[in-house]
Residue, then its C-alpha position, 0 to 999 in steps of 0.5 A: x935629149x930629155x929623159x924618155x923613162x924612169x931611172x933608178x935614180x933616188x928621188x933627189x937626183x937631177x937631170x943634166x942635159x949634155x950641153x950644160x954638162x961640165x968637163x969634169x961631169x963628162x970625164x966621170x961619166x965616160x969613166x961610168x959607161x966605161x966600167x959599165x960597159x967594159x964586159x961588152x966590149x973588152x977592146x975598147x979604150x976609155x978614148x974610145x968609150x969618150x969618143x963614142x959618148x961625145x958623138x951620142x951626147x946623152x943627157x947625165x943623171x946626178x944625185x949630190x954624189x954619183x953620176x950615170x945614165x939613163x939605163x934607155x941612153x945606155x942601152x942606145x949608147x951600147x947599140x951605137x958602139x956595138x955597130x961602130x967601126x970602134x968595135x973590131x970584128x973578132x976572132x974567132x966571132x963570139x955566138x950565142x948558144x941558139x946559134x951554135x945549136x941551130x948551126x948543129x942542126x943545119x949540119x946534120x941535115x948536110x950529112x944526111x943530104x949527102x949520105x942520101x945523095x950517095x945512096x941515090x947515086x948508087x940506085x938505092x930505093x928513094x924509102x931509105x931510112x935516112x930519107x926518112x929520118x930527115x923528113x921526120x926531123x923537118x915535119x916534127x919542126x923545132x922549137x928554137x927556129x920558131x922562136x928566133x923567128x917569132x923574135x926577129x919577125x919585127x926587125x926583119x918586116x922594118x927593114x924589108x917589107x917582102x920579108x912579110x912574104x917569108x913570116x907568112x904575112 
C-alpha cells in the first residue's frame, strides 16, 4: 500500500512497504499499534493486535529511530479491528452520551404515550395536557436528532439507496 497522506513523520522518515518490512520492524510495530490502541479495545492481546496487523498488511513508517503508522492506516486498521469477530460484544455495551440522551427522550415519549393510552381508555377528552405536551415536544424538534441525522445521511444513503426516501431526498 503506498502512503495516501501526510504523516506527522520529521522530514527525514521513510516508507517501508509491509513486504520488504523485516520481523523484527513488524514486532515493533505491532507493539506501536498495541499501545496506541490499548484504550479502544482493552481486551485484546498483542496476539491479537499482530493478527490483525498481518491480515491489514500496512505500509511502516521509520525515521532512524521510531516506527509507526500513517495515522490514514491506523484509523483503517482500528475499523478493521472494531468490526473483527477479535473484538467480543461487551457488557454492559459502551454508548456514547448522544445516545444515552436520545434513548432519555425516547422513553419519556413511552411514558407519555402510556399515561394517554390510559387517559383515553378511560374516556378522558382527546385536549389533555399530556397530549399537549407531547405534541409541543415533537413540533419544537431536537437538535441532536437532527444532527445524528445530518452526520449519518451519507453512510445510511451508501448502504441503502431507499434510505434517501427517509433523509427527504
Amino acid at each position: 500500500m503506498q502512503p495516501t497522506t501526510i504523516t506527522h513523520a520529521c522530514p527525514e522518515s521513510h516508507t517501508i512497504p509491509y513486504r520488504w518490512a523485516t520481523p523484527g520492524q513488524h514486532a515493533q510495530a505491532v507493539l506501536w499499534v498495541a499501545e496506541h490502541l490499548h484504550d479502544h479495545f482493552p481486551t485484546l492481546s498483542v496476539t491479537d493486535f499482530a493478527q490483525a496487523f498481518h491480515a491489514f498488511q500496512p505500509d511502516l513508517w521509520e525515521d532512524g529511530n521510531d516506527l509507526w503508522l500513517d495515522y490514514a492506516d491506523l484509523a483503517r486498521l482500528t475499523q478493521r479491528l472494531a468490526h473483527s469477530p477479535l473484538v467480543p460484544e461487551l457488557d454492559p455495551p459502551v454508548y456514547c452520551a448522544d445516545v444515552r440522551y436520545l434513548a432519555g427522550v425516547l422513553h419519556y415519549f413511552h411514558l407519555v404515550a402510556v399515561e394517554l393510552r390510559a387517559e383515553m381508555q378511560a374516556g378522558a377528552p382527546l385536549n389533555t395536557l399530556h397530549l399537549d405536551s407531547l405534541i409541543d415536544r415533537l413540533a419544537i424538534g431536537n437538535s441532536v436528532v437532527e444532527r445524528v441525522r445530518r452526520e449519518t445521511r451519507s453512510q445510511a444513503v451508501a448502504h441503502d439507496p431507499q434510505a434517501a426516501a427517509d433523509f427527504g431526498d
